[in-house]
N, C-alpha and C positions, 0 to 999 in steps of 0.2 A: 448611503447604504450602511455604511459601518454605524453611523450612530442610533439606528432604527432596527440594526439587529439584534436579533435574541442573542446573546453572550452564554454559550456553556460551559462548564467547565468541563475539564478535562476526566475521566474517571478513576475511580479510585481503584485498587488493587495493585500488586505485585505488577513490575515492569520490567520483572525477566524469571522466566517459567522456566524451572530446569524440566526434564524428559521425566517421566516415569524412573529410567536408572537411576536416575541420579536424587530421588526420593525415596527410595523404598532399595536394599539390598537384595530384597528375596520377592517372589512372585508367587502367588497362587497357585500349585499346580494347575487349578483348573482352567487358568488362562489359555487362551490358543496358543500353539507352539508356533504360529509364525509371529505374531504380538511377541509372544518371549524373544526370538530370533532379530524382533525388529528392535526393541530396547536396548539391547545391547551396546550397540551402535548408533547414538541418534545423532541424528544432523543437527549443526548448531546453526542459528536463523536469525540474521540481526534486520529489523525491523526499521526502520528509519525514516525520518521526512519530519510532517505537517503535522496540525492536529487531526488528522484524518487516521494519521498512523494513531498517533498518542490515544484515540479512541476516543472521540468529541462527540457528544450526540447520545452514548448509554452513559448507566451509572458504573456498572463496574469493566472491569478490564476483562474478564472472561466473555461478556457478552459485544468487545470492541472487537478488532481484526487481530488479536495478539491471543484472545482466547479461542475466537472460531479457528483458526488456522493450527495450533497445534492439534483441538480437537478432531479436525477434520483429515488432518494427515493421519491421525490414529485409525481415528473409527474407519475413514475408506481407503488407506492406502498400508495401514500397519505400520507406518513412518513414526517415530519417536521421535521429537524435535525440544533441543531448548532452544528456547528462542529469549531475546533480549529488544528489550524497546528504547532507542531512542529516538527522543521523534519530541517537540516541542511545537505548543499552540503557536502561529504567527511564522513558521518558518519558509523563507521564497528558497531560491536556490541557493545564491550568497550565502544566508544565516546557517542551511544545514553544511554546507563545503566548513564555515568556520567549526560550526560543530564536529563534524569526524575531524577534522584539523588537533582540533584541543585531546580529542578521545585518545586513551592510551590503545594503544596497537594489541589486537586479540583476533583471533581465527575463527573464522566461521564459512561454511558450506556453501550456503545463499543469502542475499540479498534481496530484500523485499523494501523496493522505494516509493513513497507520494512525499508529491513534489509539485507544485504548479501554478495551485490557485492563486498565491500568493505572490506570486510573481504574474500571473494574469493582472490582478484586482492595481498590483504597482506599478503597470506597465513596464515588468523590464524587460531592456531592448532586447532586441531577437539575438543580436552577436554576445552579450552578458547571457543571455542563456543557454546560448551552444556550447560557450568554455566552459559556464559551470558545470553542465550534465557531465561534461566529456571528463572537469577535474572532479567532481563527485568518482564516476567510474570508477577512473584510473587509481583514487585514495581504494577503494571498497575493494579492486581485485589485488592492489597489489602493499596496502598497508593488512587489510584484513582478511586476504587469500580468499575473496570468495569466488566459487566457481559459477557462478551466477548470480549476475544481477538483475534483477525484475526491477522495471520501472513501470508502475500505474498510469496509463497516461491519465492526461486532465480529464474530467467528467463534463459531461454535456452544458455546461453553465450557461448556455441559452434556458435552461430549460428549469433553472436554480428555481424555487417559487419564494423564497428572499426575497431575490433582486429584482427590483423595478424595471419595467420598461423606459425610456431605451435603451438604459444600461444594461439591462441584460443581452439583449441582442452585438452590443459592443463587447462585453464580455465573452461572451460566444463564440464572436469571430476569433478575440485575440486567442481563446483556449484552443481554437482549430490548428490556429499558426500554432501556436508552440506545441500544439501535441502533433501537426506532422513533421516539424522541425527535430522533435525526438525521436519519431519515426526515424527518419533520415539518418540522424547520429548514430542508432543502435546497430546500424546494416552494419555498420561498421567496425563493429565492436563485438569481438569473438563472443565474449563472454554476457552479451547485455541483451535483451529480451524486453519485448512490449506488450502489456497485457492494457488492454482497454475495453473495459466493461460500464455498461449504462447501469447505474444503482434505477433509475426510472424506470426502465420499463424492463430492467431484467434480460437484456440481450446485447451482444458483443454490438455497437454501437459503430457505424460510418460516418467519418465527419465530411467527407465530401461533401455529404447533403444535409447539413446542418439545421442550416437557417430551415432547406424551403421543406423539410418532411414535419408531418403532423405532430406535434407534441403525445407523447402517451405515458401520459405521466402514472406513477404506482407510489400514490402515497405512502405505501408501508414500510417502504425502501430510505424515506427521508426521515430525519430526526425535525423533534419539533422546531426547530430553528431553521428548518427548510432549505439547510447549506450542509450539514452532515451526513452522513448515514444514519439508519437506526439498527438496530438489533438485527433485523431481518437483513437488510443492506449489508451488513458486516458479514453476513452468513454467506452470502451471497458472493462479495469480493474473494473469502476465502475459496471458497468454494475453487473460483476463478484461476486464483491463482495454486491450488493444489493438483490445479488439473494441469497449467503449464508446466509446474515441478515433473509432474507424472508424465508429461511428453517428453518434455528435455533427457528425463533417464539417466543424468547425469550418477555418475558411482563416487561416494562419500568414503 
């Protein structure tokens, strides 16, 4: 699989969006007074993982999960967000835990994690990935104060158009395990939350029934390497996870 994949790079753009405040001093009057009331104050948002995070799949950074997601906290919730991206291609769980390890200690709101495939595709064991989420966590609420952590589970990788049969099907199982196994971790964990969305078919996704439900797949949702998101998929994650920010209610 790896040597027959399409290799994309990473996209270009800024990898850390300050808010609106923190570009511009003065506002339009004619802006909305709750937009004004929301810049003020914007939540800071560190982004983190895989190349899924990194934005693999578009060209630039606005059109990955780092630009739909402040966009979309704006446009439908009046949220103001800087957010900051670290997140490198090839990351399993081990490589990100070293990463926030090395990263200097900075405050932020929420935590927005992918995490997985990579640790699917490397088979790591199921006990290697329970410490790590669990020392991921614990680094992100209590090096870098966030009061929420959002972990992406894995995506449907049965259903990758990538990856070959049987592998795929092998694939698929392990991404079930490890995405109910982070299930199970999160119950746990005050501050950690699961969001799991199908970029395929555009619906919150049940892995129970994995293997034996119909494939429905939505091309538009994958980038041309058939393992990322595209434009539209990225819209789509945010989307996702704007809407769990907006339940949690959490006060910044």
């Amino acid at each position: 699989m790896r040597k027959k994949a399409l290799r994309l790079p990473e996209p270009v753009g800024a990898r850390e969006i300050p808010s609106e405040v923190e570009v511009e001093s003065e506002k339009q009057e004619a802006e909305q007074e709750a937009i004004q009331e929301a810049i003020q104050k914007p939540i800071k948002i560190l982004l983190t993982g895989d190349s899924a995070a990194a934005g693999v799949g578009v060209e630039t950074q606005n059109d990955a999960l780092l630009g739909n997601l402040q966009q979309q906290l704006l446009s439908e919730d009046n949220i103001a967000a800087s957010i900051c991206l670290l997140a490198k291609g090839g990351l399993a769980t081990q490589g990100l835990l070293e990463l926030l390890q090395k990263e200097n200690p900075r405050r932020f709101d929420i935590a927005v994690v992918s995490i997985g495939v990579n640790d699917v595709t490397r088979f790591t064991s199921l006990k290697a990935w329970n410490t790590n989420v669990s020392l991921i966590y614990q680094l992100l609420v209590q090096k870098f104060g966030c009061k929420l952590v959002i972990f992406s589970g894995l995506p449907p990788m049965a259903e990758f158009p990538a990856i070959p049969q049987p592998l795929r099907y092998v694939l698929g199982l392990r991404a079930a395990m490890l995405n109910n196994a982070l299930e199970k971790s999160l119950i746990s964990l005050p501050f950690g939350r699961l969001l799991t969305v199908n970029l395929l078919n555009n619906n919150f996704h049940t892995y129970s029934h994995l293997v034996k439900r119909k494939p429905l797949l939505n091309a538009n949702m994958m980038a041309i390497d058939g393992f990322h998101p595209s434009s539209a998929g990225y819209a789509i994650w945010a989307k996702q996870i704007v809407t769990l920010i907006r339940e949690n209610n959490t006060p910044w």
